[in-house]
C-alpha positions in Angstrom: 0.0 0.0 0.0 0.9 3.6 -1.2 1.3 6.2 1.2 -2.0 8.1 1.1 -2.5 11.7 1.2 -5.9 12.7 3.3 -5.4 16.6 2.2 -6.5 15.7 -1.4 -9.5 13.4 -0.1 -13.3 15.6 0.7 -14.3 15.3 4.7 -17.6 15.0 5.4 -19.6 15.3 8.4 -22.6 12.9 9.7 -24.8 14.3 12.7 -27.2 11.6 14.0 -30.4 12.6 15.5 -31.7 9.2 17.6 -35.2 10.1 18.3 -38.2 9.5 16.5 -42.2 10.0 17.7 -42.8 6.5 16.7 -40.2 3.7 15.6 -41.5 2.4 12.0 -42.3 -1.3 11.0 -40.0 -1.8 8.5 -36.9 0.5 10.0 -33.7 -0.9 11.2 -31.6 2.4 11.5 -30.4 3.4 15.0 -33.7 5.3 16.3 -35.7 5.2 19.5 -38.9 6.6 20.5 -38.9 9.6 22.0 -39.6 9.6 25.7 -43.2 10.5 26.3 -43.7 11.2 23.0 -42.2 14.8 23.2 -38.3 15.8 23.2 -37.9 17.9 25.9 -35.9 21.3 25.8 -33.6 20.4 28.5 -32.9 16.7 26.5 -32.2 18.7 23.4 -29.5 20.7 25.1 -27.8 18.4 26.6 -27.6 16.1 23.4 -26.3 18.9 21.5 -23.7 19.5 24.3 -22.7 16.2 23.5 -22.5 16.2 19.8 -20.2 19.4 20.2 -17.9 17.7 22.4 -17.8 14.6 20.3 -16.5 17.1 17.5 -13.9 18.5 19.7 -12.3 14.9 19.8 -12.5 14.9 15.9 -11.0 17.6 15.0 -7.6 15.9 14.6 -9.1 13.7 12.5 -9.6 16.4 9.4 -5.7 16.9 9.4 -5.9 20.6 8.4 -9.2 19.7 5.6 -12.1 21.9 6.0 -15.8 20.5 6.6 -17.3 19.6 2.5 -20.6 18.6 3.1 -22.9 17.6 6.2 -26.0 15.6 6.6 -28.1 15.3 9.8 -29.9 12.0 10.4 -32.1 10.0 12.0 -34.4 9.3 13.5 -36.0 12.6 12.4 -33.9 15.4 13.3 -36.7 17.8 12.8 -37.5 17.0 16.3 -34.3 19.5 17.0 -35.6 23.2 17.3 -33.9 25.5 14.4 -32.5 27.6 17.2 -30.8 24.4 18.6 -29.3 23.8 15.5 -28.2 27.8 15.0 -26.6 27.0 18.5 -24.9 23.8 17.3 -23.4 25.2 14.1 -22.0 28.1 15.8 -19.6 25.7 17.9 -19.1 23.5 15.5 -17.7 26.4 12.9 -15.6 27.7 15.9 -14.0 24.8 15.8 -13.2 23.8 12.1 -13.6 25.8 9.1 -16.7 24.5 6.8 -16.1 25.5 3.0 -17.6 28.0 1.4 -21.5 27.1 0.2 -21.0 23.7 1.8 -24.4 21.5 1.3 -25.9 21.0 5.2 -28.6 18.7 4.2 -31.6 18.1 7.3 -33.7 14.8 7.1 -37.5 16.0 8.0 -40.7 14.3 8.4 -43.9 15.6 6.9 -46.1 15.4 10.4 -46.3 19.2 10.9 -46.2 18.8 14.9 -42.9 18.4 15.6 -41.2 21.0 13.6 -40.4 24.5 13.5 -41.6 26.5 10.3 -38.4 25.4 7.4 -37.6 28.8 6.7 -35.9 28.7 10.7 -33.9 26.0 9.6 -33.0 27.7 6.4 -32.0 30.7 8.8 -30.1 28.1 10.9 -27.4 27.3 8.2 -29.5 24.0 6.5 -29.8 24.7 2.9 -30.9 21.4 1.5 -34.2 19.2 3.0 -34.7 15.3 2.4 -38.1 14.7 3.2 -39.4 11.6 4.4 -42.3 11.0 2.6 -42.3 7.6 1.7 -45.8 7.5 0.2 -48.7 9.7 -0.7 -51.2 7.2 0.1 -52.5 7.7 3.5 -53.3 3.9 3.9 -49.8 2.5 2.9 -48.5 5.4 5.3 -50.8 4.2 8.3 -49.3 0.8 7.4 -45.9 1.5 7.2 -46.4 2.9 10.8 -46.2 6.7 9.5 -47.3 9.6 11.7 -48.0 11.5 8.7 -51.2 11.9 6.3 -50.4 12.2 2.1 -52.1 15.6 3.0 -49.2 16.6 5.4 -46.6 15.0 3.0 -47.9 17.4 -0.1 -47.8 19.8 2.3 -44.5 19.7 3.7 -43.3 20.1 0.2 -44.8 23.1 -0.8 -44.1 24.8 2.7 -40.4 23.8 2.0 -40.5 25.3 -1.0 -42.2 28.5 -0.3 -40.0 28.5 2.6 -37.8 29.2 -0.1 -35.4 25.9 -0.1 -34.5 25.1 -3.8 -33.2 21.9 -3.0 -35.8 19.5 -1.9 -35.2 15.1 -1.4 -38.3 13.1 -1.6 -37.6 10.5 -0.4 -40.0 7.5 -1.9 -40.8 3.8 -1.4 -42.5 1.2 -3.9 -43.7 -2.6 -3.7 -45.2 -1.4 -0.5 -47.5 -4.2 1.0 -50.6 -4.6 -1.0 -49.5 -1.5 -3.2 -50.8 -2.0 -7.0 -48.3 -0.2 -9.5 -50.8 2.7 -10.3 -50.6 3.3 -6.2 -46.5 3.1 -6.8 -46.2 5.3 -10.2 -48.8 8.0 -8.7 -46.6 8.5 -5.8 -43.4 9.7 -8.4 -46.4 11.5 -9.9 -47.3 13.8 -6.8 -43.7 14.0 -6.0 -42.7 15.7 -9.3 -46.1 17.4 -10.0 -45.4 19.2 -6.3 -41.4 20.6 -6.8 -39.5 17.7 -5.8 -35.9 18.8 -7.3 -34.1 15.5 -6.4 -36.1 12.1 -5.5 -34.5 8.6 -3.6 -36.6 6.1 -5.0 -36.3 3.1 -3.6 -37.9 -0.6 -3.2 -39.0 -1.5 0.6 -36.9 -4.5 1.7 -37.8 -6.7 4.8 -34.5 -6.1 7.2 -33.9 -8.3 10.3 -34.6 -6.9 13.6 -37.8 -5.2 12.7 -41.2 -5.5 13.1 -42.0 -5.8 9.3 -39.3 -9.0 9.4 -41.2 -10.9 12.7 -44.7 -10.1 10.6 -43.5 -10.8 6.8 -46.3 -8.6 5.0 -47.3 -9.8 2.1 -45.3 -7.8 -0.7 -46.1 -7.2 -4.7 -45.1 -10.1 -6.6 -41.9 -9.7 -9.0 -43.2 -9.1 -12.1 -45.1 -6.0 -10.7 -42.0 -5.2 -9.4 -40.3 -4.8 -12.6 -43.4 -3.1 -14.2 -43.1 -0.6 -11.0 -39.0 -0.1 -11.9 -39.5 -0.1 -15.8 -42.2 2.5 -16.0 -41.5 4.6 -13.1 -37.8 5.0 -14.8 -39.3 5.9 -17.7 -41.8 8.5 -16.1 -38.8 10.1 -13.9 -36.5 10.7 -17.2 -39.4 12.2 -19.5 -39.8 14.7 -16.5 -36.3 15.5 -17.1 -34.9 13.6 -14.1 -31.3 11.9 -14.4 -30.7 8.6 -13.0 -27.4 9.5 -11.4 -26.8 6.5 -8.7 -28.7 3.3 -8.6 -31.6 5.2 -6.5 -31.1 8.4 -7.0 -33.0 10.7 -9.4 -32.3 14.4 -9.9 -33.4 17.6 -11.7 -30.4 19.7 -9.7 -27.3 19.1 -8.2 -26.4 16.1 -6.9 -26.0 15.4 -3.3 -22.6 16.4 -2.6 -22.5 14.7 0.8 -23.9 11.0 -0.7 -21.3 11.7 -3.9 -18.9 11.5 -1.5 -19.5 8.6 0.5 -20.1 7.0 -3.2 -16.8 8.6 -4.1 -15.3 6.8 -1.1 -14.3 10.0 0.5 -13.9 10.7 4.6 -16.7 11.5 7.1 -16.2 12.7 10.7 -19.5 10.9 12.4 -21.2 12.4 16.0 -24.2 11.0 17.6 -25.4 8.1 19.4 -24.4 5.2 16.5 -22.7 7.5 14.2 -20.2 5.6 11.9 -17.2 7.8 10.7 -14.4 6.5 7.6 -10.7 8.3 7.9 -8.2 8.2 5.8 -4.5 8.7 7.6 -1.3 8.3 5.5 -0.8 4.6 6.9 -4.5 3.6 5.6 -8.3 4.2 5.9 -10.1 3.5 9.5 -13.7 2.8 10.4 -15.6 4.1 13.7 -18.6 4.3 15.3 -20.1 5.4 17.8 -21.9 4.3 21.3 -25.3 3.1 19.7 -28.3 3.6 22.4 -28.6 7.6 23.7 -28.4 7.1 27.4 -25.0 5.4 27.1 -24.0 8.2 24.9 -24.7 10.6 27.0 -23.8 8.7 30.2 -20.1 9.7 28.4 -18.9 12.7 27.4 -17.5 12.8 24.7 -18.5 8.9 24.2 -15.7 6.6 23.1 -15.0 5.8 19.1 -16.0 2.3 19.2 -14.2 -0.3 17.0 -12.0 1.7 15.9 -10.3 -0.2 12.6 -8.1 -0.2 10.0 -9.9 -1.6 7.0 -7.3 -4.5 5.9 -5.8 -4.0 2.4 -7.3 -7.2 0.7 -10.6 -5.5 1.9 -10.1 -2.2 0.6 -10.7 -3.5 -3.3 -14.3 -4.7 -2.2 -15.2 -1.2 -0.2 -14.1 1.1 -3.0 -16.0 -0.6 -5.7 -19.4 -1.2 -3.3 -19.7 2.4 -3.2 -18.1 3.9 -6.8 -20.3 1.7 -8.9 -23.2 2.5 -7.3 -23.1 5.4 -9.2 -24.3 5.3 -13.0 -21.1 7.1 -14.6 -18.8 5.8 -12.2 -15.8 7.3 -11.1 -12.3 8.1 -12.7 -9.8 5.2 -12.3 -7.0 7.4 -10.8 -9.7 7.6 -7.6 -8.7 4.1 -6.9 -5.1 4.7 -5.9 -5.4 8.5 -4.6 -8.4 6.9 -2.0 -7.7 3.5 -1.1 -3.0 3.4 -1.9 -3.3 0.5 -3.7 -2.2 -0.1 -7.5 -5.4 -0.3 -9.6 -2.8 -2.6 -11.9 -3.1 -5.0 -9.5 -6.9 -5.7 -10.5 -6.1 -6.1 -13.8 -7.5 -9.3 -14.6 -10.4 -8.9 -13.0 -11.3 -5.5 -14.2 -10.9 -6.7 -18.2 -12.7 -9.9 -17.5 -16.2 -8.0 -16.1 -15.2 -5.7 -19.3 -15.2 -8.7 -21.3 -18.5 -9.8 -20.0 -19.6 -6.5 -21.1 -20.5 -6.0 -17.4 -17.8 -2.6 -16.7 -17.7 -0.3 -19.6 -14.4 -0.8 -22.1 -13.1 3.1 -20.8 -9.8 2.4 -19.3 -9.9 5.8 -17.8 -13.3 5.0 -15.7 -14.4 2.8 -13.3 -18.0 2.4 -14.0 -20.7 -0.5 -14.6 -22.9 -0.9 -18.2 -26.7 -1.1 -18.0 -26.3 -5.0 -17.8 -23.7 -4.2 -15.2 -26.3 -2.4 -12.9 -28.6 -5.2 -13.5 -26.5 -8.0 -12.0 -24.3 -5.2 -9.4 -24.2 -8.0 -6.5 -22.6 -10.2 -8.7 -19.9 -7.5 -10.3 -19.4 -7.1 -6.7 -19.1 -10.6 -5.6 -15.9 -10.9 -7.8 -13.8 -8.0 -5.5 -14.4 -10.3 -2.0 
């Protein structure tokens, strides 16, 4: 392995917000319910105390790089007040510089009650929303355990928008329980029709350790799956949207923050479960956080937990689960300027999937075909 240089390699930041009004069926992200239903003022402080201090014990970590991009998530992190987050920027940019116009996306749920108006958050620094919308249809939302109605979803769109927030993530599920594929499409209908600028369109899958995986709903059966895919594709791009990573569809920007995870760049991580990536010149570490709130906040700045060096015969498999996620790909000099090893050293493997027709002939790119998105686990499978 090369030595690597972390100054020419984007740092990120990942806030985690852990609380949530409800805890949803089919979610197996780090969130808890909030205690008695409401997240108390004097809660809120002292969580946002912690994240700071959490940051202080980062700051070596960006080895003189300034703050790229940050995303706050969840749980829903609109249960934070915008005046907690003015508060929480403020320390957080005494501490390291943030570059200029850097993305500071906020992860919101349409139920009106437990935020404050969006133009406070666009006041507080947060200049991009990803709304959690999931569906329009008030019956799928009631049985994907939802607080929300499709009224407040539609809403909270237009309010972000008015609020005057030009970049807006919908965030979308199909092959919903007993969803048809006129229930699926109309959803991408209502989110384009109402000034969604980016959508994450994605297909609901039955993780372990949730409620959906003890009850196994009934889910649409594959070949309405694959009418869902094929005609909601085709819907998305005649509206002008550009199928930029395997579930990502935009009509701005892409995210800068998910471009550079996909990029395979570095992320500082603070919150209860927070995972972080680093790249130092002797190789790239992993971390994570304490996972359940008390514990976090029982210490002060909370421990890095398994903090590790990802091993260079695992590095290959990383880089490429993330960089061909995305449909163009990435340049191949990436490889070696993010991971210090020899792309060379791939050869064989690289010009077989090219052979296969599988990664696309460009020597100069690493990038999957349209056949190569199809079978992506197995183009994959071959870098383990």
């Amino acid at each position: 392995m090369s030595h690597l240089n972390p100054a020419n390699i984007p740092l990120s930041l990942y806030i985690h917000m852990p609380w949530c009004v409800r805890k949803c069926p089919y979610c197996d992200f780090n969130s808890h319910a909030v205690p008695d239903g409401q997240l108390s003022m004097d809660l809120e402080q002292q969580y946002l105390a912690a994240l700071v201090a959490d940051f202080e014990t980062q700051v070596e970590m960006a080895q003189g790089r300034a703050i790229h991009s940050v995303f706050i998530g969840g749980g829903t992190p609109s249960l934070i007040s915008a005046q907690g987050y003015t508060w929480l920027f403020d320390q957080l940019k005494a501490r390291l510089n943030f570059e200029a116009g850097c993305e500071i996306t906020l992860e919101a749920n349409p139920g009106t009650v437990e935020h404050d108006p969006f133009a406070d958050y666009l006041a507080a620094g947060i200049n991009r929303l990803s709304i959690g919308v999931q569906s329009f249809d008030t019956e799928h939302l009631q049985r994907l355990g939802r607080i929300h109605s499709a009224n407040n979803a539609l809403d909270a769109i237009k309010q972000a928008r008015h609020a005057g927030f030009e970049r807006v993530n919908v965030d979308l599920m199909h092959g919903l329980p007993q969803q048809t594929q006129e229930q699926a499409l109309m959803d991408l209908r209502l989110a384009v029709e109402h000034g969604a600028t980016h959508i994450s369109w994605y297909q609901l899958t039955i993780e372990p350790n949730t409620v959906f995986f003890r009850t196994q709903p009934v889910l649409p059966k594959d070949d309405v799956l694959e009418y869902i895919q094929e005609h909601g594709e085709a819907y998305l791009k005649a509206n002008g949207y550009l199928n930029y990573e395997v579930s990502a569809w935009r009509k701005e920007l892409p995210s800068t923050h998910n471009l550079n995870y996909w990029q395979f760049g570095d992320y500082l991580a603070i919150g209860a479960g927070a995972h972080g990536k680093v790249t130092y010149p002797d190789g790239v570490y992993r971390f994570q956080k304490t996972r359940l709130p008390k514990d976090y906040l029982a210490k002060v700045p909370a421990d890095h937990v398994q903090m590790k060096r990802i091993e260079a015969e695992e590095l290959p498999f990383e880089f490429m689960m993330n960089a061909l996620r995305l449909n163009e790909g990435v340049n191949a000099e990436l490889y070696a300027q993010r991971t210090g090893l020899d792309l060379e050293d791939l050869h064989e493997i690289l010009n077989q999937l090219r052979d296969k027709k599988l990664l696309v002939a460009d020597p100069n790119k690493i990038a999957c075909t349209e056949q190569g998105h199809i079978f992506l686990n197995s183009v994959l499978d071959v870098f383990l």
